[in-house]
C-alpha positions as CSV (number, residue, x, y, z in Angstrom):
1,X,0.0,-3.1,-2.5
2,X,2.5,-2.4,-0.1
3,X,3.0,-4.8,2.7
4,X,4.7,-3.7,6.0
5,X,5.0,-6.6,8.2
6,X,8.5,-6.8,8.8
7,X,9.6,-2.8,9.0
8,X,11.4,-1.9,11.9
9,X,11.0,1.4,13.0
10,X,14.5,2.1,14.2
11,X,16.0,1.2,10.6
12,X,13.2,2.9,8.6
13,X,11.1,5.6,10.0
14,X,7.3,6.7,8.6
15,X,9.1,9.5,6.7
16,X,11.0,7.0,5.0
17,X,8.1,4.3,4.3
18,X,6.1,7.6,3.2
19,X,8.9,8.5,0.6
20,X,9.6,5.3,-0.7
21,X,5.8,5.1,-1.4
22,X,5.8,8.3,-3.4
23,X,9.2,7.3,-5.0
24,X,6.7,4.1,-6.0
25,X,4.2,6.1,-7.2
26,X,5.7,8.4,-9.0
27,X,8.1,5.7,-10.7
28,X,4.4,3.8,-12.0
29,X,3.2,7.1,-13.0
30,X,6.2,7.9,-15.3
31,X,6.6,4.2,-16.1
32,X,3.3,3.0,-16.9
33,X,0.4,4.6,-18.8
34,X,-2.4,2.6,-17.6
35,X,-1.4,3.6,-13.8
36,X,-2.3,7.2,-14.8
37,X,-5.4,6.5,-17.8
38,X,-7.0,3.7,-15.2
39,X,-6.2,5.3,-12.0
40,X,-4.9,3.8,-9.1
41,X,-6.3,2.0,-5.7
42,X,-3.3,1.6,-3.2
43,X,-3.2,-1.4,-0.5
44,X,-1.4,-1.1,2.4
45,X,-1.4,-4.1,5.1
46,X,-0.6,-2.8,8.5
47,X,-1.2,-6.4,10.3
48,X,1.4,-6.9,12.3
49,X,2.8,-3.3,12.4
50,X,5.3,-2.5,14.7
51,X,4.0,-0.2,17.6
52,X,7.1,1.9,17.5
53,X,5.1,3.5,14.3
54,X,2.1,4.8,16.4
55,X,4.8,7.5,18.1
56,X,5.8,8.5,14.8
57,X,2.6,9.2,13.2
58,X,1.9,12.9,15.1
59,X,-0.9,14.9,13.8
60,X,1.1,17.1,11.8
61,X,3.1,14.1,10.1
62,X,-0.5,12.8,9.1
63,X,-1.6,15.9,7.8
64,X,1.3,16.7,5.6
65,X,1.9,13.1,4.8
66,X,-1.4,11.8,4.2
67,X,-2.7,15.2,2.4
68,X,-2.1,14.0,-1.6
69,X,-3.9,10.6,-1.1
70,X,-7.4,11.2,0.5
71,X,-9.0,11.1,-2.3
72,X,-8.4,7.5,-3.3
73,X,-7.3,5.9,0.6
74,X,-9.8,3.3,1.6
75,X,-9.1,1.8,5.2
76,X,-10.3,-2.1,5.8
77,X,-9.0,-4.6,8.6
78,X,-9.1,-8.1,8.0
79,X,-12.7,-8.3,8.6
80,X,-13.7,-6.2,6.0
81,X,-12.4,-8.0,3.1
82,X,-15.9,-8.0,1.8
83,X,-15.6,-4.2,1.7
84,X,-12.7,-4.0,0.4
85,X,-14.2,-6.2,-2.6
86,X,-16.3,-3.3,-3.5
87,X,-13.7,-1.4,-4.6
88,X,-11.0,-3.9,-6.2
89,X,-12.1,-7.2,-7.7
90,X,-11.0,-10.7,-6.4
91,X,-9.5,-11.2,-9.7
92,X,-6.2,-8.7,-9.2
93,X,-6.0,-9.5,-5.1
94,X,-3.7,-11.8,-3.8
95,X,-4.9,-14.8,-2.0
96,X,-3.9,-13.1,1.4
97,X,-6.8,-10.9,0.9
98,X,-9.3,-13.3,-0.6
99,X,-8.5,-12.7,-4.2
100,X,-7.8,-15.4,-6.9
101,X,-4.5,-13.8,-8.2
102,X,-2.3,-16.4,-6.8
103,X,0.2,-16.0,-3.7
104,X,1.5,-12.4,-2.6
105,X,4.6,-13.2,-2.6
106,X,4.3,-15.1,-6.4
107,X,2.8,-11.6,-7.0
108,X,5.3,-9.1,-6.0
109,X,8.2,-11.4,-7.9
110,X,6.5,-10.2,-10.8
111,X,6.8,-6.0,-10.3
112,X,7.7,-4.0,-12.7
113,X,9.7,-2.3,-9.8
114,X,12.5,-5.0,-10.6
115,X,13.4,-4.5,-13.8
């Protein structure tokens, strides 16, 4: 899950959000068998993005950028949570997003990413 409320576009562009996702992903893949035997489902909240992002994100970036994930990218707004549901159960999703995994912020103090 990867949470983008507070980016500024000035200090970190899309091509660096985009890298440090697939600096993510590949850390998890070479860290953690289960992320590559069970497969993955990425979240990634864009409430409250900053609008300097939408001039960014030019057809081409999307293309290149977005090309390695369609097969697994699900897109759901707050509204949807019930769809979103479908595909990841309550029981791993932060409270945020009407799971019963605790707090997001509880959550991502416990990532492996900091160790």
């Amino acid at each position: 899950m990867m949470r983008l409320k507070n980016a500024n576009p000035e200090t970190a562009t899309c091509t660096i959000a985009f890298r440090a996702f697939f600096m993510i992903w590949d850390f998890l893949t070479y860290k953690d068998d289960s992320f590559v035997i069970n497969g993955q489902e990425w979240i990634i909240d864009l409430q409250d993005l900053h609008y300097g992002y939408i001039a960014q994100l030019t057809p081409t970036f999307v293309k290149k950028s977005g090309k390695p994930c369609d097969s697994f990218v699900h897109i759901f707004s707050e509204k949807e949570s019930l769809s979103l549901h479908k595909f990841i159960p309550r029981a791993v999703l932060p409270e945020e997003y009407g799971g019963h995994a605790g707090p997001y912020i509880e959550l991502s103090s416990k990532s492996d990413l900091e160790s």
